[in-house]
N, C-alpha and C positions, 0 to 999 in steps of 0.2 A: 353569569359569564361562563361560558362553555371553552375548556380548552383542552389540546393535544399535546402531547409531549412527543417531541421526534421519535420517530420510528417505531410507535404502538400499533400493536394491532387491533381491529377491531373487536375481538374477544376481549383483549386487556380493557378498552376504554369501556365496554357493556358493564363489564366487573367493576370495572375504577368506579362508575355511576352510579351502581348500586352499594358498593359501600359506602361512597361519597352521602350518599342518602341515612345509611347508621351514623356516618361521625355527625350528620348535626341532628340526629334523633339526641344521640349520646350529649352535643353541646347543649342542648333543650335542657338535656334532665340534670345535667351537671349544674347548670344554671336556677335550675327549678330548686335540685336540693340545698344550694348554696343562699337561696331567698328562703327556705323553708327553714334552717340553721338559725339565720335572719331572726328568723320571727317565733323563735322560742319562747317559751313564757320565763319571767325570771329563775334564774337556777337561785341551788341553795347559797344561805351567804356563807360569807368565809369561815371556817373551824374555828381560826385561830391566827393570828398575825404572825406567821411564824416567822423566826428570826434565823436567817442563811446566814453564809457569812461569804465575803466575796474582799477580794483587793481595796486595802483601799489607797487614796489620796499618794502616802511616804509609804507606799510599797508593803504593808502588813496587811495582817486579815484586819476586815472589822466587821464588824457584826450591822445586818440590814434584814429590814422586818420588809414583808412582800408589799405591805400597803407603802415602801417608800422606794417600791419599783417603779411605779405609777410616775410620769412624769405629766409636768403640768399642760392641760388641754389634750391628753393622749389618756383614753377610757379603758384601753382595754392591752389584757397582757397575756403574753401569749408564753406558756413555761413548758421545753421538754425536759424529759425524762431523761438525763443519759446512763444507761447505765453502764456505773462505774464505781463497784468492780462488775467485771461479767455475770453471765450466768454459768453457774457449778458444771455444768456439763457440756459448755462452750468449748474447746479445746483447739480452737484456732492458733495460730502462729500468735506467740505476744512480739511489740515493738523490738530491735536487737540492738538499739542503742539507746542512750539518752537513760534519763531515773527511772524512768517507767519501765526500762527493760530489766532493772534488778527488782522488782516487783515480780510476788510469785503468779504466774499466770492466770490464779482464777483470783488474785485481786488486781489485774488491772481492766482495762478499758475494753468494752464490745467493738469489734471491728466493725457490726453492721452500723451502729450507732455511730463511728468516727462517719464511716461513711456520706449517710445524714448531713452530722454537722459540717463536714468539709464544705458540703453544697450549699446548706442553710450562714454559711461565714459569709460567704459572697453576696448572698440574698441581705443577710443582717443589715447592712449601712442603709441598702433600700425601704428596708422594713421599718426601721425604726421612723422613718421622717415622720410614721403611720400613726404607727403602735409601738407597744412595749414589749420587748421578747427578751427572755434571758433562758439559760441551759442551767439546771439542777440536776446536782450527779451525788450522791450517797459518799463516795469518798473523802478525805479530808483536805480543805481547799489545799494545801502546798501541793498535793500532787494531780489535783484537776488544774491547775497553775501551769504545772511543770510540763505536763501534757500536752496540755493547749498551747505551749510556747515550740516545742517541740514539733506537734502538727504545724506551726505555723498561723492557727487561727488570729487573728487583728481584730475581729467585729464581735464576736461573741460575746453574750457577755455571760462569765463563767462563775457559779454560785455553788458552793455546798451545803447540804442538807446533812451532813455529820451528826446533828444535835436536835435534831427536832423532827418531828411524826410526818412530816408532809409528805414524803415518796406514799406512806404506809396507810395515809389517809383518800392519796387522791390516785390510788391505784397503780403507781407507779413502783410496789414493792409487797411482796406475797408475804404470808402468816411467817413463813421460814426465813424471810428476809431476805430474797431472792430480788433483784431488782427488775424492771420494767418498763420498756421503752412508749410511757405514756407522754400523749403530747395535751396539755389542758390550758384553755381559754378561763379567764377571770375578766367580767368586768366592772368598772365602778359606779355607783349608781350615786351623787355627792357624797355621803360619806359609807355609804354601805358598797363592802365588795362580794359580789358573784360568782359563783361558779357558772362559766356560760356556756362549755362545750367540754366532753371530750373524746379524746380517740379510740373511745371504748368497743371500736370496729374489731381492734385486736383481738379481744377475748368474745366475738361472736363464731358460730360456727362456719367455717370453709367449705369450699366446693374443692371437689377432690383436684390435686395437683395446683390450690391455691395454699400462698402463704398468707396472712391475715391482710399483709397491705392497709394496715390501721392508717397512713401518712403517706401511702404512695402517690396520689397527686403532688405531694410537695419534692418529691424525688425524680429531678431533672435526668439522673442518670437510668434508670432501670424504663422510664417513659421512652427514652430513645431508642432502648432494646425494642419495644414495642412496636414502633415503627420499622423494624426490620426485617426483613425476611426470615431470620435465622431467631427473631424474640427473646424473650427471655428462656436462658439453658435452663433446660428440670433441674440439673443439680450443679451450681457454683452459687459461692459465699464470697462478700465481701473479704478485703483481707487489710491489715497495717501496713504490710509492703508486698508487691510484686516482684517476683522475680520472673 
């Protein structure tokens, strides 16, 4: 189907046609990579059943091992990384109200990562009908809790990793204990769990003026800068609030 939009001219539409032509080179391969994903050979199994600890039932912590993430007829789980607390050299604005704002700056929450999650809260209800997704953040659950009540997140489902190797095993957390905004797929195979993907895009090398964009397909917001004439600015950073 061949169309015009009021008042182009015919330089615009010659240009419009041949980009038109890269976006479905680009949907080709996006697709291509996405069945090539697909078709991995098994990853390694699980380390270790590690045990998070996340809300439970009468409102306390309790303790939940990842293989009882897994809900029934749903294979496969999908766990980011939040990190929380930031990175040492982060120095963004911390939150100015709520718990999290008497938290000394380099232990609370990455703003890129609020970011993320704010998008992925809305996604969550959809997701799950699928799969399994839950957010692990290095911090101690009362204050990934108090956070996430605060942003207002409803879908997410919020776990800490306080007590056990997993950020440090599955890439999500350096030698120095520095955290990691890794996103990793686990699937189950009857009783054996997977490692079946991960965002390991982050830590390959960039092309000059890119940032890693380990997860940006799944980033509704920075995709729409794309689409716009003015793109993504060379230099702005997510933030906790605007002013």
């Amino acid at each position: 189907m061949k169309i015009a939009f009021p008042g182009e001219s015919a330089e615009y539409r010659a240009a419009r046609d041949l980009l038109l032509e890269r976006e479905i080179e680009l949907r080709r391969a996006t697709e291509a990579v996405a069945a090539a994903r697909r078709k991995l050979p098994p990853g390694g199994a699980l380390r270790e059943d590690y045990v998070f600890q996340e809300r439970g039932a009468d409102g306390t912590p309790t303790e939940i091992r990842l293989s009882e993430l897994f809900d029934r007829g749903k294979d496969s789980l999908v766990i980011y990384s939040f990190m929380f607390p930031r990175d040492p050299g982060d120095l963004r604005p911390a939150p100015k109200t709520g718990q999290t704002a008497r938290l000394p700056i380099a232990e609370g929450p990455c703003p890129s990562c609020v970011a993320l999650l704010d998008q992925l809260d809305g996604a969550a209800e959809h997701a799950r009908q699928l799969i399994n997704l839950a957010v692990v953040a290095k911090a101690p659950l009362p204050r990934v809790l108090a956070f996430g009540e605060e942003r207002g997140w409803r879908r997410l489902r919020l776990l800490s990793s306080a007590t056990n190797t997993y950020n440090r095993d599955y890439f999500a957390e350096t030698a120095e204990g520095h955290q990691r905004p890794m996103l990793n797929v686990f699937h189950r195979e009857r009783e054996t769990i997977r490692h079946s993907w991960g965002s390991e895009l982050f830590y390959a090398p960039t092309d000059p003026g890119q940032d890693p964009r380990h997860v940006g397909t799944l980033e509704p917001f920075w995709n729409l800068l794309d689409l716009t004439p003015e793109g993504r600015p060379l230099v702005w950073d997510e933030q906790l609030i605007y002013t």
